[in-house]
C-alpha positions in Angstrom: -43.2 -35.2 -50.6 -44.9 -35.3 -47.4 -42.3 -33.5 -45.0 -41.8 -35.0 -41.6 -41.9 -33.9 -38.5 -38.7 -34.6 -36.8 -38.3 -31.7 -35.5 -40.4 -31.8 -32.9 -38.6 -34.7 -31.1 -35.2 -32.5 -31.4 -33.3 -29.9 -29.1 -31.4 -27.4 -31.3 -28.2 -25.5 -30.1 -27.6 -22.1 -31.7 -24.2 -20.8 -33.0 -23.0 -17.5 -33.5 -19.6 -18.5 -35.2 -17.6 -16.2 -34.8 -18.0 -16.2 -31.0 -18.2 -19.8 -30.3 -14.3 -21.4 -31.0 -11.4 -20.6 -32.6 -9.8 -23.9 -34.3 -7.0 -21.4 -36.4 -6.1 -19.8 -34.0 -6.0 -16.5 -35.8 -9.0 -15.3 -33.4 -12.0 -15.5 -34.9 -14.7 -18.9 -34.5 -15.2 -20.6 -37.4 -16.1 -23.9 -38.8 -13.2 -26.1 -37.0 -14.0 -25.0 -33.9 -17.0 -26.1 -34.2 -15.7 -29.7 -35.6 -14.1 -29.9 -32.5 -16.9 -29.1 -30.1 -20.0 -31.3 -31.9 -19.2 -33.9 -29.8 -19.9 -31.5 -26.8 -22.7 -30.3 -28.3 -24.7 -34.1 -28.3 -23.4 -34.5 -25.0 -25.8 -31.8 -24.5 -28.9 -33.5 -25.5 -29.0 -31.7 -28.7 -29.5 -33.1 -32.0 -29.6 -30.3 -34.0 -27.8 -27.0 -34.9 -28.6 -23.6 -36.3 -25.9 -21.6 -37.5 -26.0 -17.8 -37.5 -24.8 -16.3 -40.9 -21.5 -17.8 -42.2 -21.9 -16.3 -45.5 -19.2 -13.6 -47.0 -20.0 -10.6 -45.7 -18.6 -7.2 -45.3 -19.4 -7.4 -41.5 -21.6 -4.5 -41.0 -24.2 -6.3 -39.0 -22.2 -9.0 -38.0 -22.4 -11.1 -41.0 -26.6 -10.6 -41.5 -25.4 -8.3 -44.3 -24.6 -10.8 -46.7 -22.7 -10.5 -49.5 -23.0 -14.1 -51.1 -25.2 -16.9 -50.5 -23.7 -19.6 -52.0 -20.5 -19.8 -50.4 -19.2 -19.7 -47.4 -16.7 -16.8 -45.6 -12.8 -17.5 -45.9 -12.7 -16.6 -42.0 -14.9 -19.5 -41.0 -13.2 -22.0 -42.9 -14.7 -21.5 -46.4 -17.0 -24.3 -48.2 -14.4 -26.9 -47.4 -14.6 -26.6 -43.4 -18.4 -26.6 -44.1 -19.0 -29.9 -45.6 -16.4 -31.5 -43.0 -19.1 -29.9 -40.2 -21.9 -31.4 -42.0 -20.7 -34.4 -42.3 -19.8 -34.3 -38.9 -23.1 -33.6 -37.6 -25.2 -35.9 -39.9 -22.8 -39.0 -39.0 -24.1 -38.1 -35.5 -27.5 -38.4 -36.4 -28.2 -34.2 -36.0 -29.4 -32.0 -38.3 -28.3 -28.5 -39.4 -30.2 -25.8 -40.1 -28.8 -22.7 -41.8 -29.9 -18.7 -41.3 -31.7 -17.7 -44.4 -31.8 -13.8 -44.7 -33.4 -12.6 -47.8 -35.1 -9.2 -46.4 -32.0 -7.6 -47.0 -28.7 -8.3 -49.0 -25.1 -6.2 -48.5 -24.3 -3.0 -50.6 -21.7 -4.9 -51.8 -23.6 -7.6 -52.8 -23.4 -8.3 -56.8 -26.9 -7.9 -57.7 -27.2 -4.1 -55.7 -24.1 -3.2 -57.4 -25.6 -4.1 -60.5 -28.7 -2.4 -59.6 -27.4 1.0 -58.8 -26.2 0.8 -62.4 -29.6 -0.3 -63.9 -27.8 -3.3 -65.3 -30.7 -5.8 -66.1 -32.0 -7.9 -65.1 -30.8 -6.4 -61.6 -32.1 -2.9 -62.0 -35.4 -3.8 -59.5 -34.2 -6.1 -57.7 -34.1 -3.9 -54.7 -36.7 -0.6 -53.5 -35.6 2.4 -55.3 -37.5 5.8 -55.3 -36.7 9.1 -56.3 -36.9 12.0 -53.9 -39.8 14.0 -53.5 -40.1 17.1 -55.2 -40.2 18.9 -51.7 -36.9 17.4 -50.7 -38.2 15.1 -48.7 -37.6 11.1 -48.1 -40.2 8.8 -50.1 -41.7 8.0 -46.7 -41.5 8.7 -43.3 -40.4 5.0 -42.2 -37.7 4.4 -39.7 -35.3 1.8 -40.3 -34.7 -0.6 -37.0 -30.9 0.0 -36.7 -29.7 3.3 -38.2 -32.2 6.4 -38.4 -34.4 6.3 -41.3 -34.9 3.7 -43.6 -33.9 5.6 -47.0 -30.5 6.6 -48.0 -29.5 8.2 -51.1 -27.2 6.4 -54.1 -25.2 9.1 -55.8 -24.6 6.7 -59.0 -28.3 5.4 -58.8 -29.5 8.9 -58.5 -32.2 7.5 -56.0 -33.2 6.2 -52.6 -32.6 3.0 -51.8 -34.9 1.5 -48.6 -33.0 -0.6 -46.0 -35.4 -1.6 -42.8 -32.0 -2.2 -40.9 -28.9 -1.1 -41.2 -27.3 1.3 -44.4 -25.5 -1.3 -45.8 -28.5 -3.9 -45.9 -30.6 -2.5 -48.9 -34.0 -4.5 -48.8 -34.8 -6.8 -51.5 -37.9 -6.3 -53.8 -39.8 -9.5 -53.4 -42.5 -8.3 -55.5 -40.2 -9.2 -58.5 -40.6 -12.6 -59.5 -36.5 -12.8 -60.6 -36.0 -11.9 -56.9 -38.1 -14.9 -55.7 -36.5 -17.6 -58.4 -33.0 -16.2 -56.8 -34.4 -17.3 -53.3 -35.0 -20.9 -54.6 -31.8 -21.2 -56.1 -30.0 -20.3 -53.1 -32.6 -23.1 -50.9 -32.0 -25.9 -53.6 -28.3 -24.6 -53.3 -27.9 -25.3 -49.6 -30.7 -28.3 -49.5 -29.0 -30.3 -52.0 -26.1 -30.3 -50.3 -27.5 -32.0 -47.2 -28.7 -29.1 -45.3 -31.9 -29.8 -43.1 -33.4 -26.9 -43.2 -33.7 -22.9 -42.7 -34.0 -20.7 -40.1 -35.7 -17.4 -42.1 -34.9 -14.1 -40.5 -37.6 -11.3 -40.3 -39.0 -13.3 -43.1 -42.5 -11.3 -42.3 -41.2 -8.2 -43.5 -40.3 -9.8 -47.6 -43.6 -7.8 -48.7 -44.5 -4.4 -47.8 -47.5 -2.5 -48.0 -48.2 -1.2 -51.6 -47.6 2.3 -52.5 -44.9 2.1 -49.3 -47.4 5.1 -47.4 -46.4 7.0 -44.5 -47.4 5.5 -41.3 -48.0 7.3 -38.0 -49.1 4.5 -35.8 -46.3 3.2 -34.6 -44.1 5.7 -32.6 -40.9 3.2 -32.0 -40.7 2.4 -35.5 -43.0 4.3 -38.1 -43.8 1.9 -40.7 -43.8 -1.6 -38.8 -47.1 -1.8 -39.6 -46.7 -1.3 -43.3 -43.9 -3.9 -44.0 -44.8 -6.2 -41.3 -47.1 -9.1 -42.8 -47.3 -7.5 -46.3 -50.0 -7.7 -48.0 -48.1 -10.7 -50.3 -46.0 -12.3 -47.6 -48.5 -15.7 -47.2 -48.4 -15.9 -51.2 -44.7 -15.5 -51.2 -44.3 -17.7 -48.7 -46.8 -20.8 -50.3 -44.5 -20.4 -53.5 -41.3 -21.0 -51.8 -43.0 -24.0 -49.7 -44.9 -24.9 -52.9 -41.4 -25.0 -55.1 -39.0 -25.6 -53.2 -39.4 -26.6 -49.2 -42.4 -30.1 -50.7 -39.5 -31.6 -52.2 -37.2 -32.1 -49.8 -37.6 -33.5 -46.1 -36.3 -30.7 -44.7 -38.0 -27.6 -41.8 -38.4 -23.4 -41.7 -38.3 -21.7 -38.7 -39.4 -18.0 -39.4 -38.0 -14.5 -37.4 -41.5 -12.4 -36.5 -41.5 -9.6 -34.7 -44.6 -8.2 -33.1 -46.5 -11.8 -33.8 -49.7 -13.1 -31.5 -50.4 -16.5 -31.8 -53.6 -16.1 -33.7 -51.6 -14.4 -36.6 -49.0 -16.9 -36.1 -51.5 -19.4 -37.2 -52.0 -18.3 -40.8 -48.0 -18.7 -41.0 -47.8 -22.4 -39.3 -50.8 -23.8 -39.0 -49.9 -27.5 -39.7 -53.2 -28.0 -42.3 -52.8 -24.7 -43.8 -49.3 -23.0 -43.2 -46.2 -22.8 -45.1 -43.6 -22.3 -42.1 -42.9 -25.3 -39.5 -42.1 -22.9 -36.4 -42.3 -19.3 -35.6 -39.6 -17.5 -32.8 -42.0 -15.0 -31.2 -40.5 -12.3 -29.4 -43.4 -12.0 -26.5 -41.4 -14.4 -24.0 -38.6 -11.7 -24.8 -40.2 -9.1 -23.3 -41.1 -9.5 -19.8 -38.4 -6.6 -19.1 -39.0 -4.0 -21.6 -41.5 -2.4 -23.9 -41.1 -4.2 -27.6 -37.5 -3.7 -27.5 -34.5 -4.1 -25.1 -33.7 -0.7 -25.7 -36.8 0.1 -23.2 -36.0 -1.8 -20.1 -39.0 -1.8 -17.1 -38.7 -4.3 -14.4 -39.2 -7.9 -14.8 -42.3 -8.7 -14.3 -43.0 -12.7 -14.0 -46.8 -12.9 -15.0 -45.8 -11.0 -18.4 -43.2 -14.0 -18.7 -46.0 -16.7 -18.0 -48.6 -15.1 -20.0 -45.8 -15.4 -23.0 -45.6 -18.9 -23.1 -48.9 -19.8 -21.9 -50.9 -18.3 -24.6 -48.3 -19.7 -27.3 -49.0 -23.3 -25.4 -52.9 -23.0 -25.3 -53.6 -21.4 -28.5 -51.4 -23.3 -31.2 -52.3 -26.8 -29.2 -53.4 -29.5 -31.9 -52.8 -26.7 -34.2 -49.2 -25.9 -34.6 -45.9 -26.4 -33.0 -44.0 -24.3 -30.8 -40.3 -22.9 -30.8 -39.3 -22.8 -27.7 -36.4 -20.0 -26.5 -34.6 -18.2 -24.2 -31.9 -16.9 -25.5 -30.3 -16.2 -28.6 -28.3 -13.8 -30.5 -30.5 -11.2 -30.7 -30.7 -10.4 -26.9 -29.7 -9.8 -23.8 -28.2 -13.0 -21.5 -31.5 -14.0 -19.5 -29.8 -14.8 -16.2 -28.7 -10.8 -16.3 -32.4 -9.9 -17.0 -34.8 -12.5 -16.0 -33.0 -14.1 -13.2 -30.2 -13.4 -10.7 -26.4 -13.1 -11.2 -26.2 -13.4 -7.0 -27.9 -16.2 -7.8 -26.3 -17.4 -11.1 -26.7 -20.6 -10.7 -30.1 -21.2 -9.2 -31.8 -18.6 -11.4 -30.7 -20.7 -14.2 -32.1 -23.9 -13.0 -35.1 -22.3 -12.6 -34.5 -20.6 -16.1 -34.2 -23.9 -18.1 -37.0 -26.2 -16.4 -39.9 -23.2 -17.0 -39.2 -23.6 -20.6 -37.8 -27.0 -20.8 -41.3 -28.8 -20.3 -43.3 -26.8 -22.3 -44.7 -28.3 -25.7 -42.2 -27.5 -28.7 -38.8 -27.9 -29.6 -36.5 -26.1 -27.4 -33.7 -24.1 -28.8 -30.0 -23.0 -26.4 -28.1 -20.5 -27.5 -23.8 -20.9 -27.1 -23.0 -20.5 -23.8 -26.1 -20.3 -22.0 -25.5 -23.7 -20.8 -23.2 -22.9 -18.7 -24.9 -19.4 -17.4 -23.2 -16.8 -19.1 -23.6 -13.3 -17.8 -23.8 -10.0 -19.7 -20.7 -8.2 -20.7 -20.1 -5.3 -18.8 -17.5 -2.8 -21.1 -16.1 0.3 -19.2 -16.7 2.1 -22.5 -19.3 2.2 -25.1 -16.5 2.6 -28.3 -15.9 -1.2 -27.1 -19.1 -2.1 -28.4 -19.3 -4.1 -32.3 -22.9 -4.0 -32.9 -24.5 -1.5 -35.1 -27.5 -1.5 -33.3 -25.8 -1.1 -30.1 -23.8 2.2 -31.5 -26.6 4.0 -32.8 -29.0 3.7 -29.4 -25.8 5.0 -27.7 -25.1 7.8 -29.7 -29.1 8.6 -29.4 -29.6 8.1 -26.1 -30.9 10.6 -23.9 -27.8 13.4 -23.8 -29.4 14.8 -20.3 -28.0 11.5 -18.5 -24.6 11.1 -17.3 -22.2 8.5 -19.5 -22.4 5.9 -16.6 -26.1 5.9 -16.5 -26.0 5.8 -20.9 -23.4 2.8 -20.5 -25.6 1.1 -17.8 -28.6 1.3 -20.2 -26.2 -0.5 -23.1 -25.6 -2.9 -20.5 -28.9 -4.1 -20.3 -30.1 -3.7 -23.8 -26.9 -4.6 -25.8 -26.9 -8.1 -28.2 -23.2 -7.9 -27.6 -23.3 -8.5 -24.1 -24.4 -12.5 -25.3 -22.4 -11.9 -28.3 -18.7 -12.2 -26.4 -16.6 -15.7 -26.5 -17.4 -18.8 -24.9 -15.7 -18.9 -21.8 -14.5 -23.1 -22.6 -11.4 -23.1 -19.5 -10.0 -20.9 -16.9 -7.0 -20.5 -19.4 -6.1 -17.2 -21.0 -8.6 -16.3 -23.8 -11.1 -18.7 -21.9 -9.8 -20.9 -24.4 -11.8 -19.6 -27.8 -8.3 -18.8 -29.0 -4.7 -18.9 -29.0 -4.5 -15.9 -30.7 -6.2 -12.7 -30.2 -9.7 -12.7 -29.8 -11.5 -10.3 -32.4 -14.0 -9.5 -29.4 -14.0 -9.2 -25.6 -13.4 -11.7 -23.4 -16.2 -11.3 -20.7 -13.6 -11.1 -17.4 -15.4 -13.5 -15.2 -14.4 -16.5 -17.6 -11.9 -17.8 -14.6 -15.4 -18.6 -12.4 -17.9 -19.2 -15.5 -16.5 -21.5 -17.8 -17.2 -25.1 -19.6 -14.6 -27.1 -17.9 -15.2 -26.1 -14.2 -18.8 -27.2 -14.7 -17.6 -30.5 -16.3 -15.8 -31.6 -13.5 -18.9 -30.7 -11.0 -21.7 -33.0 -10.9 -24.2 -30.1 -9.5 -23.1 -27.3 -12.5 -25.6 -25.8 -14.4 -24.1 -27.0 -17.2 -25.0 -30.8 -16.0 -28.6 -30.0 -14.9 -29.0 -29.0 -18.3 -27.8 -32.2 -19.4 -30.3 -34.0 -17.0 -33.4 -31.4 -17.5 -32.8 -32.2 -21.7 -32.6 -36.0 -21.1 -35.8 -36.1 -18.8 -37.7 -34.0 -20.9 -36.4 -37.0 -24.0 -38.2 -39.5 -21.9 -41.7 -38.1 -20.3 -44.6 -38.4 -23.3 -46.5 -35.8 -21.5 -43.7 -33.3 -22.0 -44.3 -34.5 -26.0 -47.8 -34.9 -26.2 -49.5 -33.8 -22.9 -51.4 -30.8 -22.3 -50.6 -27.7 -20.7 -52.2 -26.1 -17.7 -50.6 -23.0 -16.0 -51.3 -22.5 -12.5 -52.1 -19.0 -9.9 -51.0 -16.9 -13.1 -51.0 -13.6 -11.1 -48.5 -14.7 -9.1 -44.9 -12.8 -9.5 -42.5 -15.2 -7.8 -44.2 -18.5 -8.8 -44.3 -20.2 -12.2 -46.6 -23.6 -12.0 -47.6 -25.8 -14.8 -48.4 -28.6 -15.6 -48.3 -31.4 -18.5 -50.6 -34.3 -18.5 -51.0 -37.5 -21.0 -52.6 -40.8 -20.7 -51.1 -42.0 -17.2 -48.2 -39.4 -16.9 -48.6 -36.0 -14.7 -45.9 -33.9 -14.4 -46.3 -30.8 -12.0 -43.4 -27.9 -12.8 -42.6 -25.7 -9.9 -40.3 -22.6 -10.6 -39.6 -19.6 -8.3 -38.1 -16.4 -9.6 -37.5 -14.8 -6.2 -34.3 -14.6 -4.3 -36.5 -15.2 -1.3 -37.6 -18.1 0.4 -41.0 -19.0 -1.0 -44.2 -21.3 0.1 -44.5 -24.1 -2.2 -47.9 -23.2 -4.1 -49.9 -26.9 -5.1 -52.9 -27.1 -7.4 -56.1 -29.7 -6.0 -55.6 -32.9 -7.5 -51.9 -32.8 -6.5 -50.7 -35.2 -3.9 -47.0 -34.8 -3.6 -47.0 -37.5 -1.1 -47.9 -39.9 -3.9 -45.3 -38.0 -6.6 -41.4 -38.5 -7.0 -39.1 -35.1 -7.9 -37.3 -36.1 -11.0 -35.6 -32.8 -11.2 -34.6 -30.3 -8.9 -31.5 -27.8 -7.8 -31.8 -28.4 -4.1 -31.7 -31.1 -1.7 -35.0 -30.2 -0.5 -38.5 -31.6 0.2 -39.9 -29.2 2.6 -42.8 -26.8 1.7 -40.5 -23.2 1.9 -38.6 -23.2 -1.4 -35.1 -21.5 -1.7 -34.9 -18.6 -3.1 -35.1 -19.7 -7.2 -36.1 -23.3 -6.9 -37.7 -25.4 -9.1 -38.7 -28.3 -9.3 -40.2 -31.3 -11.4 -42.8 -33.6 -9.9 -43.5 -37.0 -11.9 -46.9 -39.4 -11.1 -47.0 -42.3 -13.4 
């Protein structure tokens, strides 16, 4: 089956369930909530949704540990609630994509509990090793959650290796019954009527043979060792090859630490066996590979992100396009103002919304959602969170630890959505299982209804216009005085259509920067959060200049 390419006329809207609404009322999102909110979601613009893990799961990294993949959790409305939602969304005309995490399973997963008892056929279905004779740990690898990546089974008598957290032992792709189990669990979910997968740190399925020590990577030894295996593009074509040709369906892969070059030998349209690839470079324009080492934002680091995705996959492969999601920091809080909450995430959503690709929002950042600010680190749910706590530096006071958490924290875009001013911010009527971010009175879905100028409505506009300019579809991309850190200028051009995007991330007044060949006395601004035509922009304006 030749597999089309709907996709790229889409906007998808992420949901982390168990954050986004409470339909039960017994305080955790699930599956009715979101039956009652799809209509909000298309009123969006957006014509497709990807659901984080709803899966049973134990909960020790927030449902990515799963425990079954063929069902879904009691607390989000179990398989029943499902195929209401999917019906829901396809008689809407969206698609829905699910999270497909097969790096890892639980420990309490039925095959590692089978494993750990050498029951075949599960006995290698995950990495065992025995300790060295020294003592010491198979390898030196560090896992990206909790410490090093190898604990000890008592009733295994052996290591088990788990890149993330200890309860999320990684699967042994190199065993074919693992990879037939994978393309049960895709024809599971496809036949059904899913559209399609989202594939979480699906680079990391094969690992370097041998597993050898590694000592070039000082955040995480061993990246480079189980990061683009030496298998992965094999594993990868079998799955495509087997499963993914025979339906119409699309695969979004996780990569971290990804340049578009290597990108290209994943989803290369000719050649690839993904459709789209989240890279983690536009992520990073505020810290060094990981949130948990802030700098200062730094524009051009921004610009160069998305430029050299645009330029370098062009006629060659398709682009996700992001700026937040589950895994990070809200980007008003890093990239933008929260003195300026509103403005910077105008600014925010044009710089990304006319770029070439499919554009993905994440719950809640619609309406400009801020970090979560706890008064105590206990407060925080995430694993990941916890651990960088407990290890951060011990010389710094608690305040300045908690600030850094702050920053760095997936929780802080992991609290409710703030839907009303009511109590709860209506996600529940009961109690919440997570914290209410306290400034859900100001920030909340229903106040920006109700005001033409909200963010949440210039989302709806920027999304709509985007729908109806070809160049934003087909154009090219040119970026514009790249060195400059308060400016972000591009442009798109096809056939008789020139758009000119004009975005300033400074909370000072700014002089309107124009390429030659530009004559905004001959252009019309489609899109803009100001009243304002003059040559000084306001401090984070943007705007979207249209020639046809």
């Amino acid at each position: 089956m030749e597999r089309n390419r709907w996709y790229k006329d889409m906007v998808f809207y992420q949901i982390w369930p168990r954050s986004f609404k409470d339909g039960n009322g017994d305080g955790m999102g699930d599956l009715w909530g979101v039956l009652e909110k799809l209509d909000y979601i298309k009123s969006l613009g957006c014509d497709g949704i990807w659901f984080s893990p709803i899966y049973p799961s134990p909960g020790a990294d927030c449902g990515y540990d799963i425990a079954d993949y063929m069902d879904i959790a009691p607390e989000f409305g179990g398989m029943e609630a499902f195929k209401k939602v999917l019906e829901g969304v396809h008689q809407r005309g969206m698609k829905l994509i699910m999270d497909l995490v097969v790096n890892h399973t639980s420990d309490e997963h039925e095959w590692f509990q089978k494993s750990r008892k050498r029951i075949e056929p599960y006995t290698d279905y995950y990495i065992w090793r025995p300790a060295k004779p020294n003592g010491k740990l198979p390898n030196n690898w560090d896992s990206n959650f909790e410490g090093k990546a190898w604990t000890w089974d008592e009733e295994r008598g052996e290591y088990y290796l788990h890149l993330f957290a200890v309860k999320q032992p990684d699967l042994n792709m190199d065993n074919p019954l693992v990879r037939e189990e994978v393309k049960k669990i895709l024809r599971f979910w496809l036949d059904m009527g899913v559209d399609g997968f989202r594939e979480d740190v699906i680079t990391y399925i094969s690992k370097a043979e041998g597993l050898p020590d590694d000592h070039l990577f000082p955040i995480y030894k061993g990246m480079p060792k189980y990061n683009h295996g030496p298998h992965i593009h094999e594993y990868l074509a079998e799955f495509k090859r087997d499963v993914f040709d025979h339906y119409d369906c699309f695969t979004l892969a996780e990569a971290p630490l990804v340049w578009p070059k290597q990108a290209l030998k994943y989803i290369d349209e000719e050649k690839g066996q993904i459709d789209m690839m989240i890279q983690f470079q536009c992520q990073c324009a505020d810290c060094l590979f990981t949130d948990y080492l802030p700098t200062k934002f730094m524009l051009v680091r921004m610009k160069k992100a998305f430029s050299d995705w645009q330029k370098k996959l062009s006629g060659k492969a398709w682009n996700m396009l992001y700026m937040e999601n589950h895994d990070h920091p809200r980007i008003i809080s890093r990239y933008g103002s929260e003195k300026f909450r509103e403005e910077s995430g105008k600014s925010i959503a044009v710089s990304y919304l006319f770029q070439q690709g499919t554009p993905f929002l994440y719950q809640g950042q619609e309406i400009g959602m801020l970090n979560w600010k706890p008064e105590d680190a206990e407060m925080y749910e995430d694993v990941q969170t916890r651990y960088n706590y407990a290890h951060s530096n011990l010389k710094k006071s608690k305040e300045e630890r908690l600030h850094k958490m702050w920053r760095s924290s997936r929780d802080s875009a992991r609290t409710p959505v703030q839907w009303d001013s009511s109590e709860n911010a209506g996600f529940t009527t009961g109690t919440p299982w997570f914290y209410v971010n306290p400034n859900y009175k100001e920030i909340n879905v229903a106040a920006q209804e109700a005001d033409p100028d909200s963010l949440l409505n210039f989302y709806r506009k920027a999304i709509n216009l985007r729908k109806s300019l070809k160049a934003v579809r087909f154009g090219n991309y040119k970026e514009y005085y790249r060195l400059d850190n308060k400016l972000y200028v591009y442009s798109r051009e096809y056939e008789n259509q020139k758009i000119l995007v004009v975005c300033s991330f400074s909370e000072k007044e700014t002089k309107i920067r124009v390429p030659s060949g530009f004559d905004l006395e001959k252009a019309k601004i489609v899109l803009g959060n100001y009243e304002n035509k003059e040559k000084t922009l306001k401090p984070y304006e943007t705007r979207v200049y249209l020639w046809e």
